[in-house]
TIRO-2110 file (N, C-alpha, C; in Angstrom, 1 decimal):
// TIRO-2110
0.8, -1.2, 0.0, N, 1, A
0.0, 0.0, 0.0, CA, 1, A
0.9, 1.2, 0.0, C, 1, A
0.7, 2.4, -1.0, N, 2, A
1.6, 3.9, -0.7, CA, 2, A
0.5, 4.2, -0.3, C, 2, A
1.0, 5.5, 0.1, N, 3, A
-0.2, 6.3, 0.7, CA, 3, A
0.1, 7.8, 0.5, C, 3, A
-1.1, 9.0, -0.1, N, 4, A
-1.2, 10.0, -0.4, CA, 4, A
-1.7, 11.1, 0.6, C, 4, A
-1.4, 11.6, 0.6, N, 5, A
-2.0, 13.2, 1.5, CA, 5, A
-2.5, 13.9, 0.3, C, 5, A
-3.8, 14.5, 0.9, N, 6, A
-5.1, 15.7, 0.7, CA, 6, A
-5.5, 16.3, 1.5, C, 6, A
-5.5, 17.6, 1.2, N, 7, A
-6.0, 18.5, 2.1, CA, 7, A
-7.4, 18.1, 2.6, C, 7, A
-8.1, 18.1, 3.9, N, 8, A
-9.1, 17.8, 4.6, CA, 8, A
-9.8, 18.9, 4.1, C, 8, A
-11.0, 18.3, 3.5, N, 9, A
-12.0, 19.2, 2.7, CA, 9, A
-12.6, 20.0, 4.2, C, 9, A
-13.5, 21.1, 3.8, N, 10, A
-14.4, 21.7, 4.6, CA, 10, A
-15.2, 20.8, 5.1, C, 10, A
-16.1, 20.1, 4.5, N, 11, A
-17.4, 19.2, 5.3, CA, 11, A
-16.3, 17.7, 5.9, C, 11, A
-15.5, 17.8, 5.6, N, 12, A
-14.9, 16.7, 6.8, CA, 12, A
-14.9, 17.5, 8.1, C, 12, A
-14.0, 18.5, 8.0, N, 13, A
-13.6, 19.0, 9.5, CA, 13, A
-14.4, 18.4, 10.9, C, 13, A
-15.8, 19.1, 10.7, N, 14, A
-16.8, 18.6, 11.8, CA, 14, A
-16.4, 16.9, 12.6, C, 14, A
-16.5, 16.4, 11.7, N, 15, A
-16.1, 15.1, 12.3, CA, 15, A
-14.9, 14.9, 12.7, C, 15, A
-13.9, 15.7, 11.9, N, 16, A
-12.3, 15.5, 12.4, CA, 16, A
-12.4, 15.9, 14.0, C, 16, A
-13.0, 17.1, 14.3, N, 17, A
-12.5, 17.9, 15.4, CA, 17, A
-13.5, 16.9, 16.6, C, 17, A
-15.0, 16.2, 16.4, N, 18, A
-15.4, 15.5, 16.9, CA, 18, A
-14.2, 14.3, 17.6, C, 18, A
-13.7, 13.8, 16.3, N, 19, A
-13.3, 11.8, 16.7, CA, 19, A
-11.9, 12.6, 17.8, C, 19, A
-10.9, 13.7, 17.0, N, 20, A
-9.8, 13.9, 18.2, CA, 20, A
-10.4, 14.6, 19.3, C, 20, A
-11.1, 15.3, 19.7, N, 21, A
-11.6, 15.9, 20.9, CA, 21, A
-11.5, 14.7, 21.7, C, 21, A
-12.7, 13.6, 21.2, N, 22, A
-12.8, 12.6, 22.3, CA, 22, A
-11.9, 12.1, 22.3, C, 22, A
-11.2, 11.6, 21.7, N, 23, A
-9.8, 11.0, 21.6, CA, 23, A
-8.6, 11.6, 22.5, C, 23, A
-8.5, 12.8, 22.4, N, 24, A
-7.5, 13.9, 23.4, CA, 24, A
-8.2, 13.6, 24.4, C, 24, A
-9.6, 13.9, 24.9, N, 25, A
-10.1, 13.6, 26.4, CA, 25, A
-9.8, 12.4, 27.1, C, 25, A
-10.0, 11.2, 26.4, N, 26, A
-10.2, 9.6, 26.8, CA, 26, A
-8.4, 9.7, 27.0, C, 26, A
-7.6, 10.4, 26.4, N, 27, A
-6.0, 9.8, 26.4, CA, 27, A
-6.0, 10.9, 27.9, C, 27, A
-6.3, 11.7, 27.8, N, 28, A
-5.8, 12.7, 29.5, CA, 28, A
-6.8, 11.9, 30.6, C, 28, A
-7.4, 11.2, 30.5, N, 29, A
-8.4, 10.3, 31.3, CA, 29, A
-6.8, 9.4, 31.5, C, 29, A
-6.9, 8.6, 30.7, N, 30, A
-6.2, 6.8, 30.7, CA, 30, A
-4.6, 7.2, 30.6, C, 30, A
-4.0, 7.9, 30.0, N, 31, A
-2.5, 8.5, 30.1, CA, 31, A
-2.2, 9.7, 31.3, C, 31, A
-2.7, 10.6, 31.5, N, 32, A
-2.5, 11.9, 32.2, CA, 32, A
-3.2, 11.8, 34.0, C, 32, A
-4.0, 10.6, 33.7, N, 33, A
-4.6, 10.8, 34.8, CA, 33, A
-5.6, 11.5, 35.3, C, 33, A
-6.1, 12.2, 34.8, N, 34, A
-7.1, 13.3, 35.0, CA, 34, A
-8.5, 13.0, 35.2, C, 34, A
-9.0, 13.4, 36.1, N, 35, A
-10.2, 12.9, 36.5, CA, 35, A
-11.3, 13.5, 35.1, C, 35, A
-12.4, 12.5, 35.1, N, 36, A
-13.3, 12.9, 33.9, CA, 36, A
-13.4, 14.2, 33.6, C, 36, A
-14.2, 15.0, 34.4, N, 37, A
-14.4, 16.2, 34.6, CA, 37, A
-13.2, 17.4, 34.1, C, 37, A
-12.1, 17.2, 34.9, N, 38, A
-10.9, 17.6, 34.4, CA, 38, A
-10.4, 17.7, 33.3, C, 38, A
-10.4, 16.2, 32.5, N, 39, A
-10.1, 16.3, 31.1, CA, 39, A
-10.9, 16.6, 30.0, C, 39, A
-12.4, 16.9, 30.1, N, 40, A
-13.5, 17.6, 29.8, CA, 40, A
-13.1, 18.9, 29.5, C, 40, A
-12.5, 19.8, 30.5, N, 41, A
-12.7, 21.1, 30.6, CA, 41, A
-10.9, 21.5, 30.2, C, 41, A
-9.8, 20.9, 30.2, N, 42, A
-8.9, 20.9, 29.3, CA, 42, A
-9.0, 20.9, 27.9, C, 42, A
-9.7, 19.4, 27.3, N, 43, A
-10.3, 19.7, 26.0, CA, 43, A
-10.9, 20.9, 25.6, C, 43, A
-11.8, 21.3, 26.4, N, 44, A
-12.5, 22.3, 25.9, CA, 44, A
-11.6, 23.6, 25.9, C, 44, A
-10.7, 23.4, 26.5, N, 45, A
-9.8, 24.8, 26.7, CA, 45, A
-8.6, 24.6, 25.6, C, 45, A
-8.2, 23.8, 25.4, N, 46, A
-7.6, 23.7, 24.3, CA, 46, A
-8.0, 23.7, 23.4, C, 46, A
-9.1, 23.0, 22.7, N, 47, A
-9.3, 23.4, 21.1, CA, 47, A
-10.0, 24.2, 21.2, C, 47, A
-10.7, 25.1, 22.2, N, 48, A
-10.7, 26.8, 22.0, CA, 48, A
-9.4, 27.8, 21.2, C, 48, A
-8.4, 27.0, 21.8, N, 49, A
-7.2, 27.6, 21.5, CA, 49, A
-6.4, 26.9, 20.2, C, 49, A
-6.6, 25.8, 20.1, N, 50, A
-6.0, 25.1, 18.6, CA, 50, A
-6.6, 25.2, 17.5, C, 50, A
-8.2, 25.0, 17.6, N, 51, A
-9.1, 25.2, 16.3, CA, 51, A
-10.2, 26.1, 16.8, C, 51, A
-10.0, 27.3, 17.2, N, 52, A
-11.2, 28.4, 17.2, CA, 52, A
-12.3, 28.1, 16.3, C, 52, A
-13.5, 28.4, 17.2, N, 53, A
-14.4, 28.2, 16.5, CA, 53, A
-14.6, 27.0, 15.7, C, 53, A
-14.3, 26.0, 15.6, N, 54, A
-14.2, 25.2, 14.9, CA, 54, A
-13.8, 25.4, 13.2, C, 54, A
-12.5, 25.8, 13.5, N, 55, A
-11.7, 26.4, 12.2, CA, 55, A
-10.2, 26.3, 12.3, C, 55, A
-9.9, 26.0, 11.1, N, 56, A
-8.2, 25.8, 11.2, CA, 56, A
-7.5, 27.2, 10.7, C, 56, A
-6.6, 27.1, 12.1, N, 57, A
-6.0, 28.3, 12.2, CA, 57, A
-4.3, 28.1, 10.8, C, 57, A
-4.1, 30.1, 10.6, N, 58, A
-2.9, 29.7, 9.4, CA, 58, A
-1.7, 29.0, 10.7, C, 58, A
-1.1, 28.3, 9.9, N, 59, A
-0.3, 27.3, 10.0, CA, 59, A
-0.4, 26.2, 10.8, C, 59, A
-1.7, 26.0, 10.8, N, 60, A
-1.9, 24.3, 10.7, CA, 60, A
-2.6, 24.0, 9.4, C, 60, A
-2.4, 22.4, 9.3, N, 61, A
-2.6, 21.3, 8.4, CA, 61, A
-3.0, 20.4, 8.5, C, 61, A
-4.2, 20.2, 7.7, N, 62, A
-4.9, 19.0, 8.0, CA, 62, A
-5.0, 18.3, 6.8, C, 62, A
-4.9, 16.7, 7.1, N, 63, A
-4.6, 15.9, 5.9, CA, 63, A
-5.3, 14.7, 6.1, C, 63, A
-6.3, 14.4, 4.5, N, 64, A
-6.7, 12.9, 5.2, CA, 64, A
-5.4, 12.4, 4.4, C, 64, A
-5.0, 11.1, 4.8, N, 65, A
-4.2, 10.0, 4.1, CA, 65, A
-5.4, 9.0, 3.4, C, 65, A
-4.8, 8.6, 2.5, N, 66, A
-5.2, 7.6, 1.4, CA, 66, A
-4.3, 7.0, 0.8, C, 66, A
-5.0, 5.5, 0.7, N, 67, A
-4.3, 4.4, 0.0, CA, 67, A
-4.6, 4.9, -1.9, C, 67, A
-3.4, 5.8, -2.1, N, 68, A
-3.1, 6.2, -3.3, CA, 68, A
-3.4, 4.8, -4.6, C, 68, A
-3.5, 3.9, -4.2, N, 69, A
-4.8, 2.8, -5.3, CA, 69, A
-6.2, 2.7, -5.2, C, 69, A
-6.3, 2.7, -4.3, N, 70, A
-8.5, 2.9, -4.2, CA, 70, A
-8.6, 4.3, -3.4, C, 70, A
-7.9, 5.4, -3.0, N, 71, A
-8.5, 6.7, -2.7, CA, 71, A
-9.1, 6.3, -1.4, C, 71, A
-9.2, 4.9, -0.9, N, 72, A
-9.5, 4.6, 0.3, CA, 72, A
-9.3, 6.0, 1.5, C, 72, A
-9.8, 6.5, 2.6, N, 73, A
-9.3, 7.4, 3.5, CA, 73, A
-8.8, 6.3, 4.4, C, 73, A
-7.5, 6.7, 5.1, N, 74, A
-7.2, 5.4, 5.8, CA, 74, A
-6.7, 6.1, 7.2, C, 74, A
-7.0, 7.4, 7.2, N, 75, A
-6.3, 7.8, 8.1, CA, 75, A
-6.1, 9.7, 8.0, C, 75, A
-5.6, 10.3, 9.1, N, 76, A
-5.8, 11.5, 9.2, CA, 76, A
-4.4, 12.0, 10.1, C, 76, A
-3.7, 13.3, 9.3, N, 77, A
-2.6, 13.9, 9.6, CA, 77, A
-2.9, 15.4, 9.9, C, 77, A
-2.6, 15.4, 11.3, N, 78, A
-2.8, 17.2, 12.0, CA, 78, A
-0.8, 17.6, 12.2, C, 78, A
-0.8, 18.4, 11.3, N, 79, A
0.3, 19.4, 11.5, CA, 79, A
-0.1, 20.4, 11.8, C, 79, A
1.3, 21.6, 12.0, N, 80, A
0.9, 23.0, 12.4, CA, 80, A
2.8, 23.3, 12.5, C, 80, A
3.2, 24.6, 12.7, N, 81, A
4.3, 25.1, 12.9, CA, 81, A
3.8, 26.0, 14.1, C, 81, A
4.9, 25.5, 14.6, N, 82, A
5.2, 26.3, 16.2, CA, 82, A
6.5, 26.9, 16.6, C, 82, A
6.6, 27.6, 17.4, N, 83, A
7.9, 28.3, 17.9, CA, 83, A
8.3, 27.1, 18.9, C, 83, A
9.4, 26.8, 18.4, N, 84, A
10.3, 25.5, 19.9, CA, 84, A
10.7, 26.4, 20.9, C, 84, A
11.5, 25.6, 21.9, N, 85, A
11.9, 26.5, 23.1, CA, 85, A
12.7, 27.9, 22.7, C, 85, A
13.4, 27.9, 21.8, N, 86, A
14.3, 28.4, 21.4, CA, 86, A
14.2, 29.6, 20.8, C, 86, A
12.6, 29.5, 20.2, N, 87, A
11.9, 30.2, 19.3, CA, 87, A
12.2, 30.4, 17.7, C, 87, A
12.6, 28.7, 17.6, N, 88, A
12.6, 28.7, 16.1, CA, 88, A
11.5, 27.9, 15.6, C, 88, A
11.3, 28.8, 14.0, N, 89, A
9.8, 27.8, 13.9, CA, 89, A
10.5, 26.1, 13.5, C, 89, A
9.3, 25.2, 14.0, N, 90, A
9.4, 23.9, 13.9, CA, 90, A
8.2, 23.1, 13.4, C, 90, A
8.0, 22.0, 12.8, N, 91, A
6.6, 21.2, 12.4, CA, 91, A
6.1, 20.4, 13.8, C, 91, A
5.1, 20.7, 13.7, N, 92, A
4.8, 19.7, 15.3, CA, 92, A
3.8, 19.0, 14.6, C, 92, A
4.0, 17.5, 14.8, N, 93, A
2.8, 16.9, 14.2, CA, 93, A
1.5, 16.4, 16.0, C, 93, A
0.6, 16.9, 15.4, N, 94, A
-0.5, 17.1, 16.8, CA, 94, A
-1.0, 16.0, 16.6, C, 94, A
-1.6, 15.2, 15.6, N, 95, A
-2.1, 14.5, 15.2, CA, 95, A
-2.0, 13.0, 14.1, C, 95, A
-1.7, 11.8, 14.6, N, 96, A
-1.5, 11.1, 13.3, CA, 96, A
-2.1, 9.6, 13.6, C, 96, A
-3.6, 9.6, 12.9, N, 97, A
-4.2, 8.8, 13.0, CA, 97, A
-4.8, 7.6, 12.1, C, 97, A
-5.0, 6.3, 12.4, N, 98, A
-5.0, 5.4, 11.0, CA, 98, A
-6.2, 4.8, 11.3, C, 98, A
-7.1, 4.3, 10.8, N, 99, A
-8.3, 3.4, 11.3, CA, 99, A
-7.9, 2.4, 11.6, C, 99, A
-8.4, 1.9, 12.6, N, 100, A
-8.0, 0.3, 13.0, CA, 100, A
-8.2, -0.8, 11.4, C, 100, A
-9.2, -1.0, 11.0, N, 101, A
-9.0, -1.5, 9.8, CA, 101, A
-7.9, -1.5, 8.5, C, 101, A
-7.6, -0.5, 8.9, N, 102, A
-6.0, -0.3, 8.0, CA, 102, A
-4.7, -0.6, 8.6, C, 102, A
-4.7, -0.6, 10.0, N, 103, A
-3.6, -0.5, 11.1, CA, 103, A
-2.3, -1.4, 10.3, C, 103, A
-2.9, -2.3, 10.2, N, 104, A
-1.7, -3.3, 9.4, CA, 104, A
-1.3, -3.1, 8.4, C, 104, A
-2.2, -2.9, 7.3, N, 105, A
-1.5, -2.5, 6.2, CA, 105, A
-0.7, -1.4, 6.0, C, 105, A
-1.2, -0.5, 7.1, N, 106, A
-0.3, 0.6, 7.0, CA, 106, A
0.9, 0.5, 7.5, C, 106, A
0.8, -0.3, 8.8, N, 107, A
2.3, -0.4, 9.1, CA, 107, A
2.9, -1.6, 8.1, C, 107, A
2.6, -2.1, 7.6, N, 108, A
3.8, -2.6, 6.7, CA, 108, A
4.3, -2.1, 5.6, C, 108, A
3.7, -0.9, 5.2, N, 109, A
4.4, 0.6, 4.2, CA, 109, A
4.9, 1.7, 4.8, C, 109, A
5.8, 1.4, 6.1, N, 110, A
6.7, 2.1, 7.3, CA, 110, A
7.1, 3.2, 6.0, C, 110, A
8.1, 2.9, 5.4, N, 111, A
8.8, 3.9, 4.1, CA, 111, A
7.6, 4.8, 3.8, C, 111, A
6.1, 4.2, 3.4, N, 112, A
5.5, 5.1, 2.3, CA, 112, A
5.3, 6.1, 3.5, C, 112, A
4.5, 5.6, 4.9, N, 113, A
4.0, 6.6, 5.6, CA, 113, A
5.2, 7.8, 6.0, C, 113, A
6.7, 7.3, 5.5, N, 114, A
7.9, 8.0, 5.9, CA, 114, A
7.9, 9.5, 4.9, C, 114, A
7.4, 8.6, 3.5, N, 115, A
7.8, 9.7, 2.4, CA, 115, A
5.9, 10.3, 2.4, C, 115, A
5.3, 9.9, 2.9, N, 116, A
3.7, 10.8, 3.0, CA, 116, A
4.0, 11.8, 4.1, C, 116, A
4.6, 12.0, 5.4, N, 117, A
4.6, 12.5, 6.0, CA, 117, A
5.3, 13.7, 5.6, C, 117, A
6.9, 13.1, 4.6, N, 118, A
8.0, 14.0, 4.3, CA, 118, A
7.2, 14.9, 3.4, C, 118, A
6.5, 15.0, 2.6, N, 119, A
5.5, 15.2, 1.1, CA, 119, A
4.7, 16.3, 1.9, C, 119, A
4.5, 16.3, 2.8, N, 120, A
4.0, 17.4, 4.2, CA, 120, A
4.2, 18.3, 4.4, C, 120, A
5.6, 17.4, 4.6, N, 121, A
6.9, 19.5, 5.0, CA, 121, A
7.3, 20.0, 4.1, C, 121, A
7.5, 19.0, 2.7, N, 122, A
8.1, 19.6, 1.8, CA, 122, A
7.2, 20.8, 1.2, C, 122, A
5.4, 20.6, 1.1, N, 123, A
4.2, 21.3, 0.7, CA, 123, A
4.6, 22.5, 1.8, C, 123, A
4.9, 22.6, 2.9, N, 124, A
5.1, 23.5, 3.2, CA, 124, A
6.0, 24.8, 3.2, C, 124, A
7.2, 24.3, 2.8, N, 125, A
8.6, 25.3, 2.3, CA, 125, A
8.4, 25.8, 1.0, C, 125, A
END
């Protein structure tokens, strides 16, 4: 399987910002520790701050992945550029997600997801 990046249409977003919200909450639950309630009101405080309004701010990137033979969506890539400690800009990947149904095939095109991700930064410079 290769795999292609596209820009995340408009009427995807809604569901993108849906499946990671829960997803960021359930991981500060089961990783972070945070009591329900707590990782509730985190979420909500941060993608106030990452995707206002439910909108992608300039310099982030949102990407579905596809299995570049059937257009399949197999998966979803959240970049963005940020200042590091240092305050040089840098790519932060926020997000890189595969459907469980694909999990395997994807990982056994370790290289393609290497040069899909590289195909990223390079769209960016």
């Amino acid at each position: 399987m290769a795999l292609r990046l596209r820009p995340l249409r408009d009427d995807e977003l809604p569901a993108f910002i849906d499946r990671t919200r829960a997803a960021y909450e359930a991981d500060l639950v089961a990783q972070a520790g945070l009591r329900p309630a707590e990782a509730a009101q985190k979420t909500l405080d941060d993608w106030s701050r990452l995707l206002p309004d439910g909108s992608v701010p300039p310099g982030n990137d949102l990407y579905a992945i596809e299995d570049e033979d059937s257009g399949e969506r197999v998966g979803d890539l959240w970049l963005a550029e940020r200042d590091n400690d240092v305050g040089e800009k840098t790519l932060f990947v926020y997000s890189i997600e595969i459907t469980p149904q694909s999990a395997s095939a994807v990982r056994r095109c370790c290289c393609s997801r290497t040069r899909c991700a590289g195909a990223a930064c390079r769209r960016r410079t």
